[in-house]
C-alpha positions as a Markdown table, in Angstrom:
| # | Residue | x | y | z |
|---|---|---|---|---|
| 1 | Unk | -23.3 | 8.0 | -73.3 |
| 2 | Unk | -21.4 | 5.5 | -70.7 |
| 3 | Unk | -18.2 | 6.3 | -70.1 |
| 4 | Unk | -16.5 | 4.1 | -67.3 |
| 5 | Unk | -13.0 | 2.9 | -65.8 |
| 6 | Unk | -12.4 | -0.4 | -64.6 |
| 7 | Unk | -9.0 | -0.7 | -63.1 |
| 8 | Unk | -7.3 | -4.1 | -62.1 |
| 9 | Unk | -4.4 | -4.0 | -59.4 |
| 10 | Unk | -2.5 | -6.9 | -60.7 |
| 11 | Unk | 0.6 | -5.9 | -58.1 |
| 12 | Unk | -2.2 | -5.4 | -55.1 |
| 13 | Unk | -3.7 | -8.8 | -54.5 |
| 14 | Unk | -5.9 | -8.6 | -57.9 |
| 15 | Unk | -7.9 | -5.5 | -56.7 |
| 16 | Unk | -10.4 | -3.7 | -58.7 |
| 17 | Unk | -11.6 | -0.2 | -58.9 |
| 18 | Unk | -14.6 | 0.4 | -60.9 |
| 19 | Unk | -15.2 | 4.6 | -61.9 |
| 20 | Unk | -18.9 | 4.2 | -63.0 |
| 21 | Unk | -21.0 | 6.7 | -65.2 |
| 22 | Unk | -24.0 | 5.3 | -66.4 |
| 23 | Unk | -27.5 | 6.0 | -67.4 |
| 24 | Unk | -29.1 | 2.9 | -69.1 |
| 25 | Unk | -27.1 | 0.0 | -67.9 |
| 26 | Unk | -28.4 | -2.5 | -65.9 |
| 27 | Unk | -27.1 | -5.5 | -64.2 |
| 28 | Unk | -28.8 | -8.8 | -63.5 |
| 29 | Unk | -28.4 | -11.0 | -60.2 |
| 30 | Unk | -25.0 | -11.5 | -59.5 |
| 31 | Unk | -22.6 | -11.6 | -56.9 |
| 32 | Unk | -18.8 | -11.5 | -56.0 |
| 33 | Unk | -16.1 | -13.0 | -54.4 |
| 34 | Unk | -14.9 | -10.5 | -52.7 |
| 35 | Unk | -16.2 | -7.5 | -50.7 |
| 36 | Unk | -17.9 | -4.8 | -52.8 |
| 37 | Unk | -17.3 | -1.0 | -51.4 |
| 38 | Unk | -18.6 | 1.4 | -52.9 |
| 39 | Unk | -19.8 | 5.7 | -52.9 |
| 40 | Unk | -22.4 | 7.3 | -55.0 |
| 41 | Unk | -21.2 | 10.3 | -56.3 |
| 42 | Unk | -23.7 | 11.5 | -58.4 |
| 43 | Unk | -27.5 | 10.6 | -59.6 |
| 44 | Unk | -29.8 | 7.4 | -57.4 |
| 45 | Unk | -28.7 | 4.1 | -57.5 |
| 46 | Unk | -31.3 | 0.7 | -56.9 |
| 47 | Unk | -30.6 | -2.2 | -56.1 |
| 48 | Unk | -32.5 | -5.5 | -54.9 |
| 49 | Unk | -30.6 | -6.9 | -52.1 |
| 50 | Unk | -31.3 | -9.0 | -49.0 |
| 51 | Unk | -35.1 | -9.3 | -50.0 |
| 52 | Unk | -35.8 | -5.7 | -50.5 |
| 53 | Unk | -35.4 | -3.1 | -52.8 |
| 54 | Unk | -32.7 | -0.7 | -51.3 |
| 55 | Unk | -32.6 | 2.9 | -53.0 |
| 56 | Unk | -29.1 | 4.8 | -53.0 |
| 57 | Unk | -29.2 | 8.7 | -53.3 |
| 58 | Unk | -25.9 | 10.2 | -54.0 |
| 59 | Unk | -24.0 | 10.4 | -50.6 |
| 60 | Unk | -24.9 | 6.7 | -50.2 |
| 61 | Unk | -22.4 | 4.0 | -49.1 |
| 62 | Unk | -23.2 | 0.4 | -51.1 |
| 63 | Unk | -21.1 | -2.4 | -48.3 |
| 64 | Unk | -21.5 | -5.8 | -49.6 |
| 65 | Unk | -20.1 | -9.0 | -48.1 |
| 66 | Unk | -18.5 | -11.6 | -50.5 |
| 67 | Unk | -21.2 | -13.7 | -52.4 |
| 68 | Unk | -24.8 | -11.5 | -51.2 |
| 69 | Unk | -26.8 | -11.5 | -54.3 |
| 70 | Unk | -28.1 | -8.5 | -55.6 |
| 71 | Unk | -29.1 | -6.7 | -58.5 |
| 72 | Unk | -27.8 | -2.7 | -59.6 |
| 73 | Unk | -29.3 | -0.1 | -61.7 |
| 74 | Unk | -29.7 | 3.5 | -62.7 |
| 75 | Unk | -32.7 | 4.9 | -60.5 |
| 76 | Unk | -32.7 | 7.7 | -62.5 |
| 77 | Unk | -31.3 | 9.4 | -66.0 |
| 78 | Unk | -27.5 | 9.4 | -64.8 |
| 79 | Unk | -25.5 | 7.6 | -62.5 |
| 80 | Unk | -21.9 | 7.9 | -61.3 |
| 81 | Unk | -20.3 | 6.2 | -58.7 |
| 82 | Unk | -16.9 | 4.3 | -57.4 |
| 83 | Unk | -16.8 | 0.8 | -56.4 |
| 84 | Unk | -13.9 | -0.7 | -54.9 |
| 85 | Unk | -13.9 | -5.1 | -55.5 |
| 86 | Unk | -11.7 | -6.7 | -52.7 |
| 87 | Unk | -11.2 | -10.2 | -51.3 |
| 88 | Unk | -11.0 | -11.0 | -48.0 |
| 89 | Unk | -7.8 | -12.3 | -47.8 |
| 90 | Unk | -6.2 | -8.7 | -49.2 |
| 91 | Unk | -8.1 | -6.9 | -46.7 |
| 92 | Unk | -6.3 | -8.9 | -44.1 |
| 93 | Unk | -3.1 | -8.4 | -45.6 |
| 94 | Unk | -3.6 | -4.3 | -45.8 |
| 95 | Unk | -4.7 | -4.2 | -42.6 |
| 96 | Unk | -2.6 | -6.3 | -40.8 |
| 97 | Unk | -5.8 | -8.0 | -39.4 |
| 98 | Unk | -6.9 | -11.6 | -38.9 |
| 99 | Unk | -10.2 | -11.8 | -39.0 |
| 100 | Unk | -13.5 | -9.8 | -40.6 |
| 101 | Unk | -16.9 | -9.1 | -39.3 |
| 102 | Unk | -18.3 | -8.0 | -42.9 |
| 103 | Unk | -20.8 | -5.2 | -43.2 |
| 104 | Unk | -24.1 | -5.1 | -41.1 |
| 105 | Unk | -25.5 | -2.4 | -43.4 |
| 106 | Unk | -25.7 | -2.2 | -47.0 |
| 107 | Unk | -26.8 | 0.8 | -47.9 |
| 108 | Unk | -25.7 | 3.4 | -44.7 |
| 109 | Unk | -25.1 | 7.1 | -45.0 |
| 110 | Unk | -21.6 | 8.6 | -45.2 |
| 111 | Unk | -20.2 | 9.5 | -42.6 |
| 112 | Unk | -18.8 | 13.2 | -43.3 |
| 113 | Unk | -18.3 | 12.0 | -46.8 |
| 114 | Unk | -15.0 | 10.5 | -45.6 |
| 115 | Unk | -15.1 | 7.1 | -47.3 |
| 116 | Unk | -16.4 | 8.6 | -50.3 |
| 117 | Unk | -13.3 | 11.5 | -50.6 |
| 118 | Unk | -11.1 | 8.3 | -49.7 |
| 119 | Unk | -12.7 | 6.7 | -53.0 |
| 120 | Unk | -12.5 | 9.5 | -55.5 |
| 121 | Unk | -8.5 | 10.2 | -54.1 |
| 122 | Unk | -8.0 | 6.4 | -55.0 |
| 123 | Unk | -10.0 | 6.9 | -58.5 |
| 124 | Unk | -7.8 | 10.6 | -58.5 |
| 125 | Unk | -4.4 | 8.2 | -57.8 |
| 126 | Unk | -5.2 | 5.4 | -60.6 |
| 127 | Unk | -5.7 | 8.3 | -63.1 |
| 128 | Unk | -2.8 | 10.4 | -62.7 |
| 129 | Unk | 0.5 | 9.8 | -64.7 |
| 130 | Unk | 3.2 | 7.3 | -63.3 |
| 131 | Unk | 5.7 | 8.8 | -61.4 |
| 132 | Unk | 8.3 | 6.9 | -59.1 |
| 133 | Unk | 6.0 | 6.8 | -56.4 |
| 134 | Unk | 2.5 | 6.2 | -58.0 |
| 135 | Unk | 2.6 | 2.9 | -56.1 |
| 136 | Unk | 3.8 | 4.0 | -52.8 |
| 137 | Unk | 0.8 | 6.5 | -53.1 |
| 138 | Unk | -2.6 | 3.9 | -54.9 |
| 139 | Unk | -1.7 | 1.8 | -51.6 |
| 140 | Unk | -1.7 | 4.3 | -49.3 |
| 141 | Unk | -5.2 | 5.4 | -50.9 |
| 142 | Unk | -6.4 | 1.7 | -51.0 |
| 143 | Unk | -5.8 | 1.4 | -47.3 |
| 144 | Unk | -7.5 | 4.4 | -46.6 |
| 145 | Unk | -10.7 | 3.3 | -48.2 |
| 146 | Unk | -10.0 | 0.1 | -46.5 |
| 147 | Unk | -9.8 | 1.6 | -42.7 |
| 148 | Unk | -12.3 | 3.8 | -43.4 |
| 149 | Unk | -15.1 | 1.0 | -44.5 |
| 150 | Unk | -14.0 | -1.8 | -41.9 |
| 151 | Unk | -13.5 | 0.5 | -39.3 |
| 152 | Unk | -16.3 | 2.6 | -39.2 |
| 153 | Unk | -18.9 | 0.4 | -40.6 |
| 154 | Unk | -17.6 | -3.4 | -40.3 |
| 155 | Unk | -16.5 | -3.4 | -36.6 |
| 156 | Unk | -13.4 | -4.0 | -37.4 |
| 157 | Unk | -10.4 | -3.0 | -34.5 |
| 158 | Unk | -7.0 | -1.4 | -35.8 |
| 159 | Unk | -4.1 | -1.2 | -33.3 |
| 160 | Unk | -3.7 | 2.4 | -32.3 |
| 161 | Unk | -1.0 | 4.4 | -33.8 |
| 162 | Unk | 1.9 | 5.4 | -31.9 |
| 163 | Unk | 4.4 | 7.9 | -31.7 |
| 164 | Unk | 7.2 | 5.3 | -32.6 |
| 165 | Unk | 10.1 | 8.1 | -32.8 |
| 166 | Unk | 13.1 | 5.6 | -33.5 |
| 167 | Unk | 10.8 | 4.3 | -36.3 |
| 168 | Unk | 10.0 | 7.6 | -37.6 |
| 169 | Unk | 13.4 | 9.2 | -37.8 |
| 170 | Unk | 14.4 | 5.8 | -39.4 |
| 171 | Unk | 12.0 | 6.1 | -41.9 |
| 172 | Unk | 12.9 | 10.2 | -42.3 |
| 173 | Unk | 16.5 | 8.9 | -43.2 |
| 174 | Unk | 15.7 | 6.0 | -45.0 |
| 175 | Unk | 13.4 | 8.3 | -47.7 |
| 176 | Unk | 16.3 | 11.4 | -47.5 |
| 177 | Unk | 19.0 | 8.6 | -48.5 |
| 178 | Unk | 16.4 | 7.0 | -51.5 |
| 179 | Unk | 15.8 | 10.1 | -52.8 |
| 180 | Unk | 18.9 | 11.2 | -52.5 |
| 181 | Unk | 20.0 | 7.6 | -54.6 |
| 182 | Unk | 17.5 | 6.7 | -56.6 |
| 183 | Unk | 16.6 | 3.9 | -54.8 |
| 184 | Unk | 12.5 | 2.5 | -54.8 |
| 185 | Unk | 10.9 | 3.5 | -52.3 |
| 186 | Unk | 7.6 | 1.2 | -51.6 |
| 187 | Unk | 5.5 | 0.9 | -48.9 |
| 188 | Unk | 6.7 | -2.6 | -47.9 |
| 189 | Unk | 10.2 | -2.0 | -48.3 |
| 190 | Unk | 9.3 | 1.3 | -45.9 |
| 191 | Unk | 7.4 | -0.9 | -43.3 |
| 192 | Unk | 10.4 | -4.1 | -43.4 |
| 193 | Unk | 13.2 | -1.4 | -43.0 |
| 194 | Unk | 11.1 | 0.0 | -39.8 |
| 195 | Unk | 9.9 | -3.2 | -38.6 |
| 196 | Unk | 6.1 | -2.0 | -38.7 |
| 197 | Unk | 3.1 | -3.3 | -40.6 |
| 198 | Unk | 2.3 | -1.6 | -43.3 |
| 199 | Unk | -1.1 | -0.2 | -42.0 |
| 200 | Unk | 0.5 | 0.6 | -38.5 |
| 201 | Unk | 3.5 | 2.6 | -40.6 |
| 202 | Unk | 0.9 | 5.0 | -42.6 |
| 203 | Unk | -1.1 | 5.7 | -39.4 |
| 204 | Unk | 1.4 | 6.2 | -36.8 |
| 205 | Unk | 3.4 | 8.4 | -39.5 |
| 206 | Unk | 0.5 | 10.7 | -39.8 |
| 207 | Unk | -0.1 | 10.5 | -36.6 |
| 208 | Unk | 3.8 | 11.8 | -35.4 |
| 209 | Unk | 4.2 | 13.9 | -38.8 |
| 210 | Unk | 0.8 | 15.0 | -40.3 |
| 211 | Unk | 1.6 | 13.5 | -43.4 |
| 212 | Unk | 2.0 | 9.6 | -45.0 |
| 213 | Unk | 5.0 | 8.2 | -46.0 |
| 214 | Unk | 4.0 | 9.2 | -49.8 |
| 215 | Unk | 3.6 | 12.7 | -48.4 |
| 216 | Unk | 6.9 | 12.6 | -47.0 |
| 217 | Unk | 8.7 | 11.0 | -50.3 |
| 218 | Unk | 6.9 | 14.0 | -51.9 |
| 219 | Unk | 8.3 | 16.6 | -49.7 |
| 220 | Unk | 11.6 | 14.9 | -49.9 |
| 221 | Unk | 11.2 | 15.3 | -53.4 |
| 222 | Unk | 10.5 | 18.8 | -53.8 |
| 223 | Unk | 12.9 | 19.3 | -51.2 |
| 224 | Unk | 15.9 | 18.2 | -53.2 |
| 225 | Unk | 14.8 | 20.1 | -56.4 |
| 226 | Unk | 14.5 | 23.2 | -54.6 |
| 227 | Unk | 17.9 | 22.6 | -53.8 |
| 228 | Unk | 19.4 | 21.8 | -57.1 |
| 229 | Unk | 16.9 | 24.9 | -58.4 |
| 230 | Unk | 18.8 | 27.2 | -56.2 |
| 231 | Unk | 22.1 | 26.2 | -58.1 |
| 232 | Unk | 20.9 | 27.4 | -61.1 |
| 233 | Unk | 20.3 | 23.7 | -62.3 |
| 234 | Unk | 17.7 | 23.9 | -64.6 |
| 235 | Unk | 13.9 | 22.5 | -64.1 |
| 236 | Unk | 14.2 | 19.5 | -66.2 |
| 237 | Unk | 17.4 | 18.1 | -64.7 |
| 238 | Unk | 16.3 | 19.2 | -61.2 |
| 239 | Unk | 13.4 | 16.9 | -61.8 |
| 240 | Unk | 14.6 | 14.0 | -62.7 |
| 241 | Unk | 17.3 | 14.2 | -60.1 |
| 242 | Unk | 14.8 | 14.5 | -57.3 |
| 243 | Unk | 12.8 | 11.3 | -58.9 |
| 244 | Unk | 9.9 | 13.3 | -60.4 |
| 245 | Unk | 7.9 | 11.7 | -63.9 |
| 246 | Unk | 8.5 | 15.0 | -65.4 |
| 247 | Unk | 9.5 | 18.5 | -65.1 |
| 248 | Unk | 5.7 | 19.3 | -65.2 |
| 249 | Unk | 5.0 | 16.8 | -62.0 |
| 250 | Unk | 8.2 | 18.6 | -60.0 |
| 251 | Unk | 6.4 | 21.8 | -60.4 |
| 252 | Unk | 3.4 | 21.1 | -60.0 |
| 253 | Unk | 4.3 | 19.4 | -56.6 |
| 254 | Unk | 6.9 | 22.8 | -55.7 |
| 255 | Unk | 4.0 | 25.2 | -56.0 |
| 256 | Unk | 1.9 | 22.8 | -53.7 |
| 257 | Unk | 4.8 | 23.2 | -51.0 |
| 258 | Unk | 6.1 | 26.3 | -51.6 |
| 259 | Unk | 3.0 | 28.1 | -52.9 |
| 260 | Unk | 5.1 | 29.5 | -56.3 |
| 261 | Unk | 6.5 | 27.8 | -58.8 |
| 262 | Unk | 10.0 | 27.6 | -59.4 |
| 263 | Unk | 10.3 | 30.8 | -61.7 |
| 264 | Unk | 9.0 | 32.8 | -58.9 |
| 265 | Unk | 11.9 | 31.8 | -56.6 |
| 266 | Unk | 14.3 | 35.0 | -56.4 |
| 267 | Unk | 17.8 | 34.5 | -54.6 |
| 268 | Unk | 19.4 | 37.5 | -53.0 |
| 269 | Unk | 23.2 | 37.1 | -52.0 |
C-alpha cells in the first residue's frame, strides 16, 4: 500500500517536499518548473531522462533542472524516496546568489550520504509538531539541502563563512533577550538585526559556534527552563515560559542537552 507526504511551503516561496513510498505507481512524461532534488532512500528507482534510461539504486541522487522531461517509476517492488520541488528564483533568494548553473548530472552518487541526511532532517522537520521555532528550524533544513545540491553538484560558489564576532554576540543577545520576551524569533528577522544574509548568518554561526541559529534558540531555550526548573517551577510552566510547544518538547530537548531529564536534576545547598 502507498503511503506518501506531499508538503507545500506556502510561507517559503511555494516549496514542495514530496516523502515518497511507493510500489506500483507510475508516472508519465512530465516535467517541472522548478528544480527537482531528490534522495533514494530505499528500493530502485527508473526513470527515462535525456534519451536514456537512467536506473537509481538507493543511495542515488535524482538533480533535475526546471522543464527536462522525464518519466519515474518503481524499478522494483518498493520504493521510498524524498524529493525536494524548488524554483529558481527561491534558490536565489536562500542562497543569497544571482545566478545558477543547474545540474550537469542527473543521477550521481551521494556524496557521504550528506544531501540525502540533509533531506530526511527536512522530511524529520516538516513532520514534527509546531513549536515556536518550527520555522526558524524547516528553513535552516531547506537551505541545507539547498547548499548541499548547488554546491557540490551544480557549481554553484557561496561566500565563505566568517568569524563575524560583533555579528555573532549580536545575534547571542538578540536570541537571550527573545527568549527571555517572547518575542519571534525567525531567520530573517535574525539575519536583518545582524546585517547578514540569511545563508551567510547559518554558515558563519556554525562556523564561530558549532551550532545554527535554531541550535542556539534551542539551547537558549533549555537554558531558561533549567533555570526556572531549579526554582522549583514546575515542568509545564517552565516550558511555556522558555517558549517550548509543550512540556513534552522542553524535555525532550533538556535530556538532549543535559543528558537527563528534568526529574533527574538533584540540587544540593
Amino acid at each position: 500500500m502507498d503511503s506518501n507526504r506531499y508538503h507545500h511551503l506556502s510561507w517559503l516561496h511555494g516549496i514542495e517536499l514530496f516523502e515518497a513510498a511507493l510500489s506500483t505507481q507510475t508516472f508519465a512524461r512530465h516535467a517541472h518548473e522548478g528544480f527537482a532534488i531528490g534522495a533514494i532512500a530505499e528500493g530502485v528507482g527508473g526513470y527515462f531522462c535525456r534519451g536514456e534510461r537512467m536506473v537509481l539504486p538507493a543511495g542515488s541522487l535524482s538533480l533535475m533542472n526546471p522543464e527536462e522531461a522525464h518519466t519515474g517509476y518503481a524499478d522494483t517492488s518498493w520504493l521510498r524516496y524524498n524529493m525536494l520541488y524548488v524554483s529558481e528564483v527561491a534558490v536565489c533568494d536562500i542562497l543569497g546568489v544571482r545566478s545558477l548553473r543547474g545540474f550537469s548530472t542527473v543521477v550521481p552518487q551521494d556524496r557521504d550520504f550528506a544531501l540525502s541526511k540533509a533531506l530526511v532532517i527536512l522530511a524529520a522537520r516538516l513532520n514534527s509538531e509546531r513549536s515556536p521555532d518550527w520555522h526558524l528550524g524547516v528553513e535552516e533544513a531547506v537551505h541545507d539541502v539547498l547548499s548541499n545540491s548547488f554546491c557540490r553538484y551544480g557549481r554553484t560558489e557561496l561566500r565563505p563563512a566568517g568569524r563575524e564576532h560583533k555579528a555573532i554576540t549580536g545575534l547571542r543577545e538578540q536570541i537571550g533577550a527573545g527568549v527571555e520576551t517572547g518575542a519571534d524569533l525567525s531567520l530573517s528577522q535574525l539575519a536583518d538585526a545582524a546585517q547578514l544574509n540569511r545563508s551567510y548568518l547559518i554558515r558563519t554561526t556554525r562556523l564561530a559556534t558549532g551550532m545554527t541559529p535554531h541550535g542556539l534558540v534551542l539551547r537558549a531555550r533549555v537554558e531558561k527552563a533549567h533555570q526556572l526548573l531549579l526554582q522549583n517551577t514546575s515542568a509545564a510552566s517552565a516550558a511555556l515560559a522558555a517558549g517550548f510547544c509543550d512540556q513534552a518538547h522542553m524535555i525532550r530537548q533538556y535530556r538532549r542537552h543535559f543528558g537527563v531529564t528534568p526529574s533527574a536534576v538533584i540540587q544540593h545547598a
